[in-house]
C-alpha positions as CSV (number, residue, x, y, z in Angstrom):
1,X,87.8,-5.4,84.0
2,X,89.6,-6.7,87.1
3,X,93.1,-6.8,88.2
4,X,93.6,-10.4,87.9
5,X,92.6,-9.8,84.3
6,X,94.3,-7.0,83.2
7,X,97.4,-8.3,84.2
8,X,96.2,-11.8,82.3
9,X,96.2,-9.7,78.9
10,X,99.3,-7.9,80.0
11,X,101.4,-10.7,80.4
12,X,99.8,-12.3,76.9
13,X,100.5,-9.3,75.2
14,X,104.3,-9.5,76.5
15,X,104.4,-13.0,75.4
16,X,103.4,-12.0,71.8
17,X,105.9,-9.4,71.4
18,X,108.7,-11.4,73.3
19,X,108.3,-14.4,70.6
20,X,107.4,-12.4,67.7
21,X,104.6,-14.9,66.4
22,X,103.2,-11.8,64.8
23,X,105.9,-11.2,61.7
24,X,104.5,-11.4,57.9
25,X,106.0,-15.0,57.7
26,X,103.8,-16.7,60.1
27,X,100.4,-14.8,58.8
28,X,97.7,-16.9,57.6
29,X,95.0,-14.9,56.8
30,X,95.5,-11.5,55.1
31,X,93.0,-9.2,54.2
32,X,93.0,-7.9,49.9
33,X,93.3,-4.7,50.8
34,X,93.8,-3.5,47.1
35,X,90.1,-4.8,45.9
36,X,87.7,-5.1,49.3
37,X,87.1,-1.8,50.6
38,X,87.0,-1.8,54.8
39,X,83.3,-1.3,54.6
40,X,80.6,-2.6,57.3
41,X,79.0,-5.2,54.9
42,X,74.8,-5.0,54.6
43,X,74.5,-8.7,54.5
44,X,72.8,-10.4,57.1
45,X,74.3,-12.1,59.9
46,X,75.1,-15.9,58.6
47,X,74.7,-15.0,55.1
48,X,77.0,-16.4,52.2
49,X,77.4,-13.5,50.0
50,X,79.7,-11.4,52.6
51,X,81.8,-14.8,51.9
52,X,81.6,-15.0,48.3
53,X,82.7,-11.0,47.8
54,X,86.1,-11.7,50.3
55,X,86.7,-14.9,47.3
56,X,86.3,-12.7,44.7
57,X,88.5,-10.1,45.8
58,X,91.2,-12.7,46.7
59,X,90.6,-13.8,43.4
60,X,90.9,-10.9,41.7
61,X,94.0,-9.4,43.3
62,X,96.0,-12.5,43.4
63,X,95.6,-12.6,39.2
64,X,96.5,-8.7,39.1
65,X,93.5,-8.3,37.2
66,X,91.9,-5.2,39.7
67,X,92.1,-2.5,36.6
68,X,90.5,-5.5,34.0
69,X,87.6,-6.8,35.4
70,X,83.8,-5.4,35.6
71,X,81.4,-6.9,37.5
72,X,77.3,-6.5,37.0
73,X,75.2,-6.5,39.8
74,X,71.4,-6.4,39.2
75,X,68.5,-6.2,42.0
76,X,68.7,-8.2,44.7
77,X,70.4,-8.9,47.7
78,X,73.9,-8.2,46.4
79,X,72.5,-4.7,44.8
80,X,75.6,-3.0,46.8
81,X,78.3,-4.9,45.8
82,X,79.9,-1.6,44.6
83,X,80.4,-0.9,48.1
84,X,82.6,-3.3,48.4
85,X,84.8,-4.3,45.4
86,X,87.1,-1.5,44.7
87,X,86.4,-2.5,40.9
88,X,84.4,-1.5,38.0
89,X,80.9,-2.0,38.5
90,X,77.6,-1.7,36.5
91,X,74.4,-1.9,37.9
92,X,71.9,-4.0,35.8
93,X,67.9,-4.0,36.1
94,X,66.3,-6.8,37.7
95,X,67.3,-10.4,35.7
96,X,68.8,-8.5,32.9
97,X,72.7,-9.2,34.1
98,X,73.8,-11.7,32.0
99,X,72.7,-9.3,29.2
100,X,74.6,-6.1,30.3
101,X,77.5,-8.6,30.5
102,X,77.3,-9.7,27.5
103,X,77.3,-6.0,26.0
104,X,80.3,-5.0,27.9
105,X,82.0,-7.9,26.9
106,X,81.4,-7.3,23.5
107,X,82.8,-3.7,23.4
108,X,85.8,-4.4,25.7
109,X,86.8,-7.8,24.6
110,X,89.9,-7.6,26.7
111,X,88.3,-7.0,29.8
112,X,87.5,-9.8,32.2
113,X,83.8,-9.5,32.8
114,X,81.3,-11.1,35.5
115,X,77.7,-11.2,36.7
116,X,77.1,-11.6,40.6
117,X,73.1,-12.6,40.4
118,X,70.8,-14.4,43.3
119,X,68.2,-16.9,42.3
120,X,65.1,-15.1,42.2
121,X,67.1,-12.6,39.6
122,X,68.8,-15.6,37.4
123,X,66.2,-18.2,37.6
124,X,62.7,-16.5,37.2
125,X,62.8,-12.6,35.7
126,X,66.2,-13.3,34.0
127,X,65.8,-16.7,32.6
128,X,65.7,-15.7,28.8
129,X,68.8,-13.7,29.6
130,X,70.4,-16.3,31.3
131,X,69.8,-19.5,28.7
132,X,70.4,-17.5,25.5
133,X,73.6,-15.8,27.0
134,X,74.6,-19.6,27.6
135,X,73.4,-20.8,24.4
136,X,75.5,-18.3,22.7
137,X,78.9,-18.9,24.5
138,X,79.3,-15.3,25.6
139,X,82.9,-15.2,27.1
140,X,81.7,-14.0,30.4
141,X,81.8,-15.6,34.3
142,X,77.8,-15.9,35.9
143,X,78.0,-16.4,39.5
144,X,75.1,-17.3,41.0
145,X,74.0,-17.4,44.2
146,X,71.2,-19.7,45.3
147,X,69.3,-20.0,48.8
148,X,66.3,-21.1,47.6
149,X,64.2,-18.0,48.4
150,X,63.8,-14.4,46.9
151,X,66.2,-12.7,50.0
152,X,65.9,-9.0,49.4
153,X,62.0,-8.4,48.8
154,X,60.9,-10.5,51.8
155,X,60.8,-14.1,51.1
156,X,59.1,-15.0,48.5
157,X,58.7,-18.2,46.9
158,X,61.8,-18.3,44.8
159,X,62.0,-21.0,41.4
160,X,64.8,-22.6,43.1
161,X,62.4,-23.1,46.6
162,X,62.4,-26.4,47.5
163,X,59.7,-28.7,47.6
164,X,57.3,-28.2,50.9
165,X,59.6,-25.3,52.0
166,X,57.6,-22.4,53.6
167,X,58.2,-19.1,52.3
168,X,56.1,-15.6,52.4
169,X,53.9,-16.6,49.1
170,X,53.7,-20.8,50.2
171,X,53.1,-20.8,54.1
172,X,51.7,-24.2,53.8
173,X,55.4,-25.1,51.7
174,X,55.8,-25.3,48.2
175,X,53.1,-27.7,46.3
176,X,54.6,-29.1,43.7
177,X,51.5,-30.1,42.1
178,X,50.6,-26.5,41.4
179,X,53.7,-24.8,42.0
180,X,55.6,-26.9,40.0
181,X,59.1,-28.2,40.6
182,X,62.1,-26.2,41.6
183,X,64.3,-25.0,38.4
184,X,67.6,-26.5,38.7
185,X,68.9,-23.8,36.5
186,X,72.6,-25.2,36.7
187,X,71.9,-28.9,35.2
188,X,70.0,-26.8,32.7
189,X,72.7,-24.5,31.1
190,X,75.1,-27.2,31.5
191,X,73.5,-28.9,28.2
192,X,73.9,-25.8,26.7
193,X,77.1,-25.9,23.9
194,X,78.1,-22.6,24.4
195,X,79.0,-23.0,28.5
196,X,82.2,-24.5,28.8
197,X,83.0,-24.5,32.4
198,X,79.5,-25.4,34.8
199,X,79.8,-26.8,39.0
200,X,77.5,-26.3,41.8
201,X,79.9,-25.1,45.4
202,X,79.0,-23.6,48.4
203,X,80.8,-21.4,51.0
204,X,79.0,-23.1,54.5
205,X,82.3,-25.0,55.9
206,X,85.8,-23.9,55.4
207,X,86.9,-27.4,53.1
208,X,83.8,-25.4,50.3
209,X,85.1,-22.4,50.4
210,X,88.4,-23.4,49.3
211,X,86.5,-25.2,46.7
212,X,84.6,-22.2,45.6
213,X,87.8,-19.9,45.0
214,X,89.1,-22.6,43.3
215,X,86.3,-22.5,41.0
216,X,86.0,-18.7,40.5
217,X,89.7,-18.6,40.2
218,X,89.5,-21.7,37.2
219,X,86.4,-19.3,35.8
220,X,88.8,-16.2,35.2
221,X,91.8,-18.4,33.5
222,X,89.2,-20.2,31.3
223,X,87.8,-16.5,30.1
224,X,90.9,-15.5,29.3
225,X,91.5,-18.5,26.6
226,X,88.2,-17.3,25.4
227,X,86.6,-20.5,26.7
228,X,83.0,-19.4,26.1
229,X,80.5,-19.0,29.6
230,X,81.6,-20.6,33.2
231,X,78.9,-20.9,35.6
232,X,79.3,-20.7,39.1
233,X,76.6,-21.5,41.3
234,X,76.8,-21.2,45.5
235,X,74.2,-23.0,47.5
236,X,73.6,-21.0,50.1
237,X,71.8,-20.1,52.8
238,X,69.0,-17.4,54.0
239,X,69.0,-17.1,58.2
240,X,66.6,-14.4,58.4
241,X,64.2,-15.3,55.3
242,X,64.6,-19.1,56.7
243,X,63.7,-18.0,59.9
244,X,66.9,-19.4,61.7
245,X,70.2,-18.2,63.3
246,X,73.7,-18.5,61.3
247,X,74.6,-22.5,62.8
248,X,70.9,-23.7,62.3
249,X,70.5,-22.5,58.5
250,X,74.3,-23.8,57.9
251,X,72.9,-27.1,59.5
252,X,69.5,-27.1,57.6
253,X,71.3,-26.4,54.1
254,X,73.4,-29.3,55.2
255,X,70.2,-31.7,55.3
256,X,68.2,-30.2,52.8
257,X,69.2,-27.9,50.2
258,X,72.5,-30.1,49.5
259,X,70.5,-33.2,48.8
260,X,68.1,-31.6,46.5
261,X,71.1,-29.3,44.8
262,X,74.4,-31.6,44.9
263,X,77.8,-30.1,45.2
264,X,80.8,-30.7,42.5
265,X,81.4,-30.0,38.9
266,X,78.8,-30.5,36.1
267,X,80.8,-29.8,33.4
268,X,84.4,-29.1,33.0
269,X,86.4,-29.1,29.5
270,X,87.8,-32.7,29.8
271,X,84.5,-34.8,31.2
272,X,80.6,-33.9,31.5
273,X,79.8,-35.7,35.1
274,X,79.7,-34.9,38.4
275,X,82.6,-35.3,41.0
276,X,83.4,-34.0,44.5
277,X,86.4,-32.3,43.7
């Protein structure tokens, strides 16, 4: 570092102090300290899931529910999300989440209870757990998080993989005509009668992920009046299974995953259609 430039930050530094921009009342982003722990995160550079915990804790400690909830994490990318939710959490086996949920629900009624699930966990090993946990109504929130690919194993060809999209089992792209088509899971539970509250977000730009914790937030008030199941999922995206950096996957879920997977609510308590809001 040079002179000119230490004396650069010197004289910035004075400024700050001097004008005392730095006081409580002119803070616009504050860490919740009482439910994310200060813990290096594993995720991937890019990835949405880092995003989607910090929601969830602002979520969670702005409704003073930190000693009420438990969360159920299964296999998958978000495995670890005990490190970093200073909550209750269970650890579920591979696409049985929605049904570990569902018992802990059952025996603590009062409790506010959530699974945190990726696509290739939800959509293909955990399907029957996921539609007849729906089907019933179990008062519970399901957030699922979607990037089209299986993240943690090595990217596989994922249910939700879009059509002609390469992975590690299709590196010619996904044929539809013997692969089949991509589950959209969410439409799917959505005609179910026992969800009550089902929308599609995502956390890429900053205008989403207000969106998002205004969905998760809605989720939490609607389990508390015993609402039946709210379904969250978050397009996301995949930089090192997708073979991009952070801006370029952000740019190709943009083009491609958002077209295939729309954004907005499917099905809230007062309509059943899609909006933007």
């Amino acid at each position: 570092m040079n002179e000119k430039t230490m004396l650069d930050d010197q004289h910035y530094e004075n400024m700050i102090a001097e004008e005392s921009v730095c006081n409580a009342e002119n803070l616009v982003y504050e860490k919740p300290s009482k439910v994310l722990y200060d813990t290096p995160m594993h995720y991937c550079p890019g990835c949405g899931h880092g995003v989607v915990h910090r929601l969830l804790a602002e979520v969670i400690e702005e409704l003073g529910i930190t000693s009420d909830i438990i969360g159920v994490a299964p296999v998958g990318c978000s495995v670890l999300a005990y490190n970093y939710l200073n909550i209750d959490m269970s650890e579920a086996a591979h696409g049985r989440a929605s049904a570990v949920a569902t018992g802990i629900k059952r025996v603590l009624p009062e409790k506010y209870v959530f699974s945190y699930q990726g696509d290739g966990d939800l959509a293909a090993i955990g399907t029957g757990e996921t539609i007849h946990t729906c089907n019933r109504g179990e008062n519970i929130l399901i957030l699922f998080i979607n990037n089209g690919i299986y993240g943690m194993t090595g990217g596989q060809m994922a249910p939700t993989t879009l059509p002609n999209m390469k992975s590690t089992t299709s590196p010619f792209g996904r044929d539809v005509e013997t692969m089949g088509s991509p589950l959209k899971i969410t439409e799917l539970v959505a005609q179910l009668p026992g969800t009550y509250y089902v929308t599609r977000q995502s956390v890429h730009k900053p205008v989403n992920v207000r969106k998002t914790k205004k969905a998760i937030l809605k989720a939490f008030e609607y389990q508390k009046l015993k609402k039946g199941t709210c379904f969250i999922e978050v397009v996301s995206n995949c930089p090192s299974n997708w073979k991009m950096n952070p801006v370029e996957s952000n740019k190709w879920l943009d083009e491609n995953m958002l077209p295939f997977y729309p954004l907005g609510d499917i099905k809230v308590p007062d309509k059943n259609l899609q909006t933007d809001d």
